[in-house]
N, C-alpha and C positions, 0 to 999 in steps of 0.2 A: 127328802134329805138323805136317806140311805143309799138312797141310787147315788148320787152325787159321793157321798161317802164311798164307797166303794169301787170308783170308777177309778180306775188306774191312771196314774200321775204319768204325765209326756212331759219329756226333758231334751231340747235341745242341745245337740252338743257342737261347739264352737268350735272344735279343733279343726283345723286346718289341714289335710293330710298333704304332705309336700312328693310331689313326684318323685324325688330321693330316695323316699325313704323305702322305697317296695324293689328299688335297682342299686342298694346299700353296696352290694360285691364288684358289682360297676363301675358305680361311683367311686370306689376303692383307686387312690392313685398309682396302686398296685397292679390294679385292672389292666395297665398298659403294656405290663407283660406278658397279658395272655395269648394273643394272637404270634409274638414270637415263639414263645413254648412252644405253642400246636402248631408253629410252622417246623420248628426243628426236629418236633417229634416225628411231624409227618417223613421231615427230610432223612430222620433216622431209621425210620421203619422202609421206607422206597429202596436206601442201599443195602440194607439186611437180609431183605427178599429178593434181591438180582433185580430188581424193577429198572435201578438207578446204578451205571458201574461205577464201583467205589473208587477207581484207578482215580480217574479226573474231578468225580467230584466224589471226596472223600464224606465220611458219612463226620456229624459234628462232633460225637463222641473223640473219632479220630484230631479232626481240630482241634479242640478243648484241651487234649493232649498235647498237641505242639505247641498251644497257648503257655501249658502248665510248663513244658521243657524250659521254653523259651525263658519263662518267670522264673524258674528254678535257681538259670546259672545266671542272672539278675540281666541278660541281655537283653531282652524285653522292655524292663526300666529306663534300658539308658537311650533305647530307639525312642520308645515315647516320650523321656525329657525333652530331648534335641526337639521332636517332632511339636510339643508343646511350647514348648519354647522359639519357634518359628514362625508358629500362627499366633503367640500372644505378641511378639511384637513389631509383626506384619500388621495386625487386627490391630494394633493399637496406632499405628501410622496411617493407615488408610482412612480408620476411624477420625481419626483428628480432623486431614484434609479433606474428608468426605462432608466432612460437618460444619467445619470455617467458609468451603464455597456453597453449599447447599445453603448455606443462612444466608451466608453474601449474596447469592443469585436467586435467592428465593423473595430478599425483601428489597432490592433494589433493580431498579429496571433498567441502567445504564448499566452493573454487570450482565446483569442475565441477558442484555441485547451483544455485549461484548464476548461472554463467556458460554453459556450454554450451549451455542451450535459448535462449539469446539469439543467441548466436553460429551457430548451425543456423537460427535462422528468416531471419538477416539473408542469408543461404549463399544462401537460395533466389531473392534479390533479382536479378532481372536486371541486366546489369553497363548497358544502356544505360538502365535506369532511374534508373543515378546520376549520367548524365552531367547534367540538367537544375539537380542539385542541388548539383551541384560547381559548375556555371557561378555559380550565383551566391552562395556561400558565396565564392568563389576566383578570380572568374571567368572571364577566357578565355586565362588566361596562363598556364605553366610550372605553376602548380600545382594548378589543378585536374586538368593531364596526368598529371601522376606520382602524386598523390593517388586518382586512376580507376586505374594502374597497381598499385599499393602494394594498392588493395583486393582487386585480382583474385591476385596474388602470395601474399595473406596466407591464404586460404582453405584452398589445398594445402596451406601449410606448417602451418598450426596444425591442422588436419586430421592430418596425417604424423607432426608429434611428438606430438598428443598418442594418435593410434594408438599409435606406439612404445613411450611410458612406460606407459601399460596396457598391454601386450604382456609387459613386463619378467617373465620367470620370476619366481614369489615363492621358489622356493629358492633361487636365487642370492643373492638379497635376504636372505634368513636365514642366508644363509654368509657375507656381509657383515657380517651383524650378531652372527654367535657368534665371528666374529675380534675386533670390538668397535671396528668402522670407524665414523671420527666422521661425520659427515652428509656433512662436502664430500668428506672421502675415500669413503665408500659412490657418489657420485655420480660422480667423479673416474672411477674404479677399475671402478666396476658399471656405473651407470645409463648415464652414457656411452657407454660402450664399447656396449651392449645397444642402444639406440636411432639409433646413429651410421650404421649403412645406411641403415634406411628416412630417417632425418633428408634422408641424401642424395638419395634419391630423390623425398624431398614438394619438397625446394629443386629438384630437375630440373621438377619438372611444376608449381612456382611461378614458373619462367623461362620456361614454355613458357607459360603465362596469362600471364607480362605481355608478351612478347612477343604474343598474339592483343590484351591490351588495350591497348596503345600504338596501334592501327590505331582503334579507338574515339575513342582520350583526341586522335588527331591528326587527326580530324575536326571537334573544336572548335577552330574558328577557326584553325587551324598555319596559316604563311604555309613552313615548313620540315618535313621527315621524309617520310620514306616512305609515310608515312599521306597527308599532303598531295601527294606523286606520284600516286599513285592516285586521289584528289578531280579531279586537275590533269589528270588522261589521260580519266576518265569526262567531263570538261564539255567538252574540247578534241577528242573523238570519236578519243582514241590508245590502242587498245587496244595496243599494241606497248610504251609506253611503263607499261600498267597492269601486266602481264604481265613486263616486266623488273624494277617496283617488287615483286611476287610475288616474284620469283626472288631478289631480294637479298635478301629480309626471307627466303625458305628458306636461304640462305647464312648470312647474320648470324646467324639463329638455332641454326643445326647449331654454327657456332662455337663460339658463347659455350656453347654443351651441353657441347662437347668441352673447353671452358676449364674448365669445374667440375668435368667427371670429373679430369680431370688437376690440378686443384688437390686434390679429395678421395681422390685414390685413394690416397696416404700416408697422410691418418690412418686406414686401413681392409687394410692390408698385412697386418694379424695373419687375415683372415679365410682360411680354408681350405675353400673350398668347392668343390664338381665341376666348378666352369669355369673354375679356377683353373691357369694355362699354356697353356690353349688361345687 
């Protein structure tokens, strides 16, 4: 009995260790700035040592600078409104019609036999092949910009939803319909819910086209945006100035990325997938 007495007690222990939790700085959503850092820094040490001529491509230190100039005497501001304010309500027209036919031709086979091979051959149009035709349908004003915007927006999304709604399980669809769910509630309840990721995903990569076609749409004639920084830095021989209108339009655009996930990610809270906590 002493032996027993004195034998040292084993205790299993239950914890769980989560791969997380040993890549904490990582997993940090902070973490996504690391790799630009140590690209800048690299990019600022190559022009400081003669590696890299600073002439053409100025070092970012120097950018940051014409950033700050530009912020200064609030011209900066008023580039990025206009510029903001072209791709929200291009993104917001392309969006619509991207999303009314993709559902139309996604769930009905008399459109999609009507409309789809229309809609795929126009896909293939180069987006600067419309600028000529906007100009003079619209001509060099606001709306041929947002119009050239809207086009490039719409292509994802109706692309995306009407992936989605073909995608749609057909037995869920038939467990819809042996509860004996009227059409808005089947769509409410099912279809919805079924196409509401990827939906979100074709509007990410439809903000990210009109975001590349606002740099088109404000080559026609802008005397304002970001687009016209860049025009204004190639003729004026300021690569410093092309390079910080670069930089802003990578900023604005991560933004407004991050504004949609955060406006979508409540209606999509029911999802339970493997990267869900991490």
């Amino acid at each position: 009995m002493a032996i027993l007495d004195t034998a040292p007690s084993v205790q299993v222990s239950t914890k769980i260790e989560r791969p997380g939790n040993r890549l904490s700085i990582v997993a940090h959503p902070a973490a996504g700035l690391l790799v630009p850092c140590l690209l800048l820094l690299l990019w600022e040490m190559l022009v400081r040592t003669g590696v890299v001529g600073g002439r053409l491509m100025p070092a970012p230190s120097q950018i940051f600078q014409t950033v700050y100039a530009l912020a200064v005497t609030g011209e900066l501001a008023g580039h990025v409104g206009i510029t903001l304010w072209r791709v929200a309500v291009g993104f917001a027209g392309g969006a619509v019609v991207g999303t009314v036919l993709g559902a139309l031709t996604g769930y009905s086979p008399l459109l999609r036999r009507l409309l789809d091979p229309s809609l795929q051959a126009l896909r293939a149009i180069p987006s600067i092949a419309w600028v000529p035709l906007f100009i003079l349908w619209f001509g060099i004003f606001e709306a041929s910009k947002v119009a050239l915007i809207a086009v490039g927006v719409f292509f994802p999304v109706y692309l995306g939803v009407y992936g989605a709604v073909q995608g749609v399980d057909r037995k869920i669809v038939e467990v819809g319909r042996v509860f004996r769910l009227s059409g808005f509630e089947l769509v409410r309840r099912i279809l919805l819910p079924s196409v509401l990721p990827d939906y979100i995903l074709s509007l990410r990569a439809g903000l990210g086209l009109g975001w590349m076609f606002v740099v088109a749409a404000e080559f026609m004639g802008a005397s304002q945006g970001l687009g016209y920084l860049l025009v204004d830095g190639q003729q004026l021989g300021k690569p410093d100035q092309i390079l910080a209108a670069i930089l802003v339009f990578a900023i604005a655009g991560k933004l407004t990325d991050s504004l949609l996930l955060l406006v979508s990610a409540r209606f999509v809270r029911w999802q339970d997938n493997h990267m869900r906590g991490r």
